[in-house]
C-alpha angles and dihedrals in degrees: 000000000000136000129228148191110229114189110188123181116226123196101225109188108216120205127208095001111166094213149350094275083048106055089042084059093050103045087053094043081049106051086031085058083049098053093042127141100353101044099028088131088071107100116218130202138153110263129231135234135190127246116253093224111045096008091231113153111264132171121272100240124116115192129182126165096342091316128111141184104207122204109211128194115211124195115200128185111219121200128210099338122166103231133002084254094057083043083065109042087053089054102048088040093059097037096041094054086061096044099036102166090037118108114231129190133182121241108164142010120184137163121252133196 
């Protein structure tokens, strides 16, 4: 059975963030604290998105008066899964149960090795 790469993207709110960078260091400490111990091979990073004007990459984070919507990018290793959808319903399973009120979406799913 193959194995496969499965990237999904969390929205992770930050309170009382002083700033953009912090929020974005908080939002990854936080999720990384989550994960810990069991799931410490998930990598972790802020997401980009593009401007709607001049469709240039920024960084997902949303702040408004201390308060920021953090968009999270979450890379997963599946082993021997038996299709790229099971791949992702592992990964969101196993995810999910330690982020429980954290939206997750899937945003891509590839083979690996």
């Amino acid at each position: 059975m193959p194995d496969y790469l499965v990237v999904l993207q969390a929205a992770w709110i930050v309170r009382k963030a002083k700033s953009v960078e912090d929020a974005m260091n908080i939002a990854v400490a936080e999720a990384g604290k989550k994960l810990n111990p069991d799931l410490d091979f998930v990598k972790i990073d802020v997401g980009d998105t593009a401007c709607p004007k001049c469709n240039s990459p920024l960084k997902a984070v949303f702040m408004v008066a201390g308060v920021a919507l953090v968009g999270l990018i979450l890379e997963m290793k599946v082993f021997n899964a038996k299709s790229a959808e099971h791949a992702s319903k592992i990964a969101k399973y196993e995810i999910g149960k330690r982020m429980p009120r954290i939206p997750l979406e899937v945003l891509e799913v590839a083979e690996i090795g």
